[in-house]
N, CA, C and O atoms as a GROMACS GRO file, in nm:
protein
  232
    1UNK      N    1   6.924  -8.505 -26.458
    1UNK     CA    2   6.810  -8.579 -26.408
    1UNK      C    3   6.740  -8.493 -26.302
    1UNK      O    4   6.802  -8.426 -26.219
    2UNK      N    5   6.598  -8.501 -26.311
    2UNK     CA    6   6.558  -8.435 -26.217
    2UNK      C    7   6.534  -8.512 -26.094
    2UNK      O    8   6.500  -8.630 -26.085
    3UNK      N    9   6.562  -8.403 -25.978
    3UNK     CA   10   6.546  -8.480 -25.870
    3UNK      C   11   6.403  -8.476 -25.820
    3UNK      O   12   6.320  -8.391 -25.852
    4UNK      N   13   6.382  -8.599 -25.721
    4UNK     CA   14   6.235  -8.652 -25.757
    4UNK      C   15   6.190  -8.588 -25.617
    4UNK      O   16   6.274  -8.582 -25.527
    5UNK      N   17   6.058  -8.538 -25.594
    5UNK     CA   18   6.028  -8.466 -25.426
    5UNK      C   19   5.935  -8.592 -25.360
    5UNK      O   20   5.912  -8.705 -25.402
    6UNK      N   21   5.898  -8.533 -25.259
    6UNK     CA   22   5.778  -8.615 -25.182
    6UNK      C   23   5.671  -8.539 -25.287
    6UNK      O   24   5.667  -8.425 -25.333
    7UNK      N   25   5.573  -8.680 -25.303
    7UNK     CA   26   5.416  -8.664 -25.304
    7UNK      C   27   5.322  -8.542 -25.241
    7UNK      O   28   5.239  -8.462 -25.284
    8UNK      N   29   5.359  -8.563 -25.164
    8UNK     CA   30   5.266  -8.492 -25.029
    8UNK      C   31   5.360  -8.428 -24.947
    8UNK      O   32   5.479  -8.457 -24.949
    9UNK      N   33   5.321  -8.362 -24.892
    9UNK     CA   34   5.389  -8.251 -24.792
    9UNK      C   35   5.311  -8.321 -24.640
    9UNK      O   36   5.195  -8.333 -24.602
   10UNK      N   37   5.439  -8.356 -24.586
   10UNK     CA   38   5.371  -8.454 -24.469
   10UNK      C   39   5.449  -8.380 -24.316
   10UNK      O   40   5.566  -8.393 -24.279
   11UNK      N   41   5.339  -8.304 -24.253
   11UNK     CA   42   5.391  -8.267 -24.125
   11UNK      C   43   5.474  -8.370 -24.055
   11UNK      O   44   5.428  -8.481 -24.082
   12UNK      N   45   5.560  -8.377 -23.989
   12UNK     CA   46   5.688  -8.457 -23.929
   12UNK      C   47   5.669  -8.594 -23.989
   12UNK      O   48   5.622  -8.699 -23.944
   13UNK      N   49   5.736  -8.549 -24.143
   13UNK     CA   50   5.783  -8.601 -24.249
   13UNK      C   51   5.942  -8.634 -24.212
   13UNK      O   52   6.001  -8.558 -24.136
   14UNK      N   53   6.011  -8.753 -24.270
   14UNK     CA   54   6.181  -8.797 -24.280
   14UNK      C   55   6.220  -8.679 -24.320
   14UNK      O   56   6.270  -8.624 -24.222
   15UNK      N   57   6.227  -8.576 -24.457
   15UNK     CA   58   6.255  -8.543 -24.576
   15UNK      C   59   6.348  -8.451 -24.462
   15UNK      O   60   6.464  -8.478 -24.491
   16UNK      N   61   6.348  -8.379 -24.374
   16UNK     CA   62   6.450  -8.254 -24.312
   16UNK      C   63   6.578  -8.355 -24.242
   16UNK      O   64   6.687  -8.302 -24.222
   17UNK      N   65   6.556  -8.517 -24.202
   17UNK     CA   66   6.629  -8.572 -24.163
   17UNK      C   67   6.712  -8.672 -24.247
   17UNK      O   68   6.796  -8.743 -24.193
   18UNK      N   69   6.692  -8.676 -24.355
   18UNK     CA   70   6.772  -8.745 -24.472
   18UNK      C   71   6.933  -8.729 -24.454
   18UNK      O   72   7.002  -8.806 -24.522
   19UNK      N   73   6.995  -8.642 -24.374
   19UNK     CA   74   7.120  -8.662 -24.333
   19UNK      C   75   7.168  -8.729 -24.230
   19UNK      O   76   7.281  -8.778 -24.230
   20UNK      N   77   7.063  -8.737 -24.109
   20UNK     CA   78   7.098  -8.788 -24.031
   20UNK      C   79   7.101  -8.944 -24.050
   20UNK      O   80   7.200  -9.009 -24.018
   21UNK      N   81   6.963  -9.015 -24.118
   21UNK     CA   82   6.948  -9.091 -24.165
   21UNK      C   83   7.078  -9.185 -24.235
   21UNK      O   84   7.125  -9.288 -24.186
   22UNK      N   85   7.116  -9.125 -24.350
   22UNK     CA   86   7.243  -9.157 -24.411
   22UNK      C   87   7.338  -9.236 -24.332
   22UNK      O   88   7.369  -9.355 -24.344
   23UNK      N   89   7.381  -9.140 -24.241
   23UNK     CA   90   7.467  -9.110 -24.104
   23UNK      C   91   7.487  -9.254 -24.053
   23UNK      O   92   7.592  -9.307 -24.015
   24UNK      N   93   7.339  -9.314 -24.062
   24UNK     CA   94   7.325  -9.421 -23.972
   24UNK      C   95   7.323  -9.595 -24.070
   24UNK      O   96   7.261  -9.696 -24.035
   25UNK      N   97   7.421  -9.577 -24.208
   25UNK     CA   98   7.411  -9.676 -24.294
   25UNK      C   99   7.534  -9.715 -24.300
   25UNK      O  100   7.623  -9.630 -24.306
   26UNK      N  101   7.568  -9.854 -24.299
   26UNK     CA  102   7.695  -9.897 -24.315
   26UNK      C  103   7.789  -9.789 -24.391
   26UNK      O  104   7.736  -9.730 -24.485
   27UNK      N  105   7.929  -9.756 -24.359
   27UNK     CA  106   7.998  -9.721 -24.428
   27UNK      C  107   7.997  -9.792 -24.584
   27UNK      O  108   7.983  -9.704 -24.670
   28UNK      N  109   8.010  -9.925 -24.639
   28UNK     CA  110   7.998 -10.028 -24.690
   28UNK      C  111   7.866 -10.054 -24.801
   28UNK      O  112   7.842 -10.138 -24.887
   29UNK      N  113   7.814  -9.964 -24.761
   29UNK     CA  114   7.627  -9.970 -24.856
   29UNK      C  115   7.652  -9.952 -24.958
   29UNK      O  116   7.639 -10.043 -25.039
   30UNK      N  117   7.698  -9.826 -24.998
   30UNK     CA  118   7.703  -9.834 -25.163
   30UNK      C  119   7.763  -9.998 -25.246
   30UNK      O  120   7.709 -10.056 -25.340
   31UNK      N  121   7.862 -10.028 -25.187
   31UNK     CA  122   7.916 -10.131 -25.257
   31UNK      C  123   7.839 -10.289 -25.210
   31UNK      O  124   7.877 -10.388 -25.271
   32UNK      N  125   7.734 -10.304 -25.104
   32UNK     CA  126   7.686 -10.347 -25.164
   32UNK      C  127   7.591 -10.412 -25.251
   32UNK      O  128   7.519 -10.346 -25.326
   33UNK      N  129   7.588 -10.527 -25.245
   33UNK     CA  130   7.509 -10.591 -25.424
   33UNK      C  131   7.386 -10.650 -25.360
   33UNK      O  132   7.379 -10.711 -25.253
   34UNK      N  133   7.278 -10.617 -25.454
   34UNK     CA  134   7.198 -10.687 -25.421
   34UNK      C  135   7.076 -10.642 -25.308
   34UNK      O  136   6.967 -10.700 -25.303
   35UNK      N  137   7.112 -10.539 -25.227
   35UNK     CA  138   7.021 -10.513 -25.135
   35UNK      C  139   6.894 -10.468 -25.158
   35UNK      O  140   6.879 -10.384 -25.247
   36UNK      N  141   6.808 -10.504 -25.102
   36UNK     CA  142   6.650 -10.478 -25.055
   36UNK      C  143   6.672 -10.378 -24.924
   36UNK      O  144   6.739 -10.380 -24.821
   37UNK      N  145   6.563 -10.276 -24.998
   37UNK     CA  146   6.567 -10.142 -24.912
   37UNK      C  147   6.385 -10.168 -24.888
   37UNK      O  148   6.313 -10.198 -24.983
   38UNK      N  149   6.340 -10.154 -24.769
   38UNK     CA  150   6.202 -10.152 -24.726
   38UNK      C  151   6.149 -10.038 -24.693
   38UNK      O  152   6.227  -9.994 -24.608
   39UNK      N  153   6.065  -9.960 -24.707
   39UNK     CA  154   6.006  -9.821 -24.637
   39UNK      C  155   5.902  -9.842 -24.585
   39UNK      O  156   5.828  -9.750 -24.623
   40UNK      N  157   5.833  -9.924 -24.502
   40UNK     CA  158   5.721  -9.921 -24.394
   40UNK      C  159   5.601  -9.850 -24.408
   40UNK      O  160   5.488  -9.886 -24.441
   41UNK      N  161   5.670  -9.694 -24.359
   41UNK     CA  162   5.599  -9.589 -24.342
   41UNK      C  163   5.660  -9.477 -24.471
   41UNK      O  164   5.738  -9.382 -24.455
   42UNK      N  165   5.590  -9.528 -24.611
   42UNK     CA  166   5.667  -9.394 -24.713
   42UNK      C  167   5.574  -9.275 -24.643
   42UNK      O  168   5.647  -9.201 -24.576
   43UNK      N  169   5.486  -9.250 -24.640
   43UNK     CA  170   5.457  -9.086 -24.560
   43UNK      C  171   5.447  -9.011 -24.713
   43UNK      O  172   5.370  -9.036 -24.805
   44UNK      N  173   5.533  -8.929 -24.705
   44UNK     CA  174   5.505  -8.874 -24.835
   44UNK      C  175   5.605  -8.917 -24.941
   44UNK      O  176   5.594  -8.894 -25.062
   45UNK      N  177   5.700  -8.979 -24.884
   45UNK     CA  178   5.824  -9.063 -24.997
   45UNK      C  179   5.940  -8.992 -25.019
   45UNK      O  180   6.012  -9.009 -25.118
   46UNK      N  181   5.969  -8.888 -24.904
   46UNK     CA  182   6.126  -8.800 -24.917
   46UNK      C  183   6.256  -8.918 -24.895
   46UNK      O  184   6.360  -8.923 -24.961
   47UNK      N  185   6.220  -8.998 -24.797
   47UNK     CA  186   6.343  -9.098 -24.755
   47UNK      C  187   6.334  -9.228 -24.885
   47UNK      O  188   6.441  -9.279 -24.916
   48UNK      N  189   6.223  -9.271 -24.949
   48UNK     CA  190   6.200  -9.332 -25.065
   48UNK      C  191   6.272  -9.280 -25.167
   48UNK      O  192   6.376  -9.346 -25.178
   49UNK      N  193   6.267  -9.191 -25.249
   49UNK     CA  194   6.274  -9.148 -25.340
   49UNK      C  195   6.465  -9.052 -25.308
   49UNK      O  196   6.545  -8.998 -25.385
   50UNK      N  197   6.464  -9.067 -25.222
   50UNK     CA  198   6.627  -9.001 -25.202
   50UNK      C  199   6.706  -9.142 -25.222
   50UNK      O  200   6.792  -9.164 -25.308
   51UNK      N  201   6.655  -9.240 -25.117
   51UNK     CA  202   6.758  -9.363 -25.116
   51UNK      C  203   6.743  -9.448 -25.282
   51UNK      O  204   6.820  -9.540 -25.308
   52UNK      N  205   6.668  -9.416 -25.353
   52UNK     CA  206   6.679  -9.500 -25.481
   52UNK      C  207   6.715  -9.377 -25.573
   52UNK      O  208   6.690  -9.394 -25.692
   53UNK      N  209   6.770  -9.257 -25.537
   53UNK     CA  210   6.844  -9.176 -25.653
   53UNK      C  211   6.958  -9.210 -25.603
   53UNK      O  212   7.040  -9.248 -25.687
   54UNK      N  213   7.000  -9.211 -25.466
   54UNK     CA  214   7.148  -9.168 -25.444
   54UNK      C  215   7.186  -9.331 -25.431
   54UNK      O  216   7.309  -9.330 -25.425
   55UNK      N  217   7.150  -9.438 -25.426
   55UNK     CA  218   7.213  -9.589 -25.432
   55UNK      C  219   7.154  -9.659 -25.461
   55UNK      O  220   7.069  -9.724 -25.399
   56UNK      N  221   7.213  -9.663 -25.639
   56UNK     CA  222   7.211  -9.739 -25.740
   56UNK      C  223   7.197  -9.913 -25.703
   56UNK      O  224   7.171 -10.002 -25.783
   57UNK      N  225   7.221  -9.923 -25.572
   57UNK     CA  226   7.235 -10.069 -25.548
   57UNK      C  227   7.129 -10.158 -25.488
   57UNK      O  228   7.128 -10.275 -25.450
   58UNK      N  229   7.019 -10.036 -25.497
   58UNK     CA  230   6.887 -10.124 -25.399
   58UNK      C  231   6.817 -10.165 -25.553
   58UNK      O  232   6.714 -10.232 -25.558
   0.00000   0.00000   0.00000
């Protein structure tokens, strides 16, 4: 599968902080069910488009 990029190339864009980000999600997220994930500010859609490849559960 290909992995999906930002839209746009967005000066102080999420997309370089997507680890730290992570960092800061329940241990517990993947498993679970049902969640609604919100993005506010997609910007160019690096933190969008990462959190709906890597968990299948939103």
């Amino acid at each position: 599968m290909a992995k999906a990029k930002p839209f746009v190339k967005w000066v102080g864009g999420k997309g370089q902080l997507i680890d730290q980000l992570e960092a800061l999600l329940p241990a517990d997220f993947d498993t679970r069910e049902n969640v609604t994930y919100i993005e506010p500010f997609v910007g160019g859609g690096a933190v969008l488009f990462h959190m709906l490849q890597v968990h299948p559960n939103i």
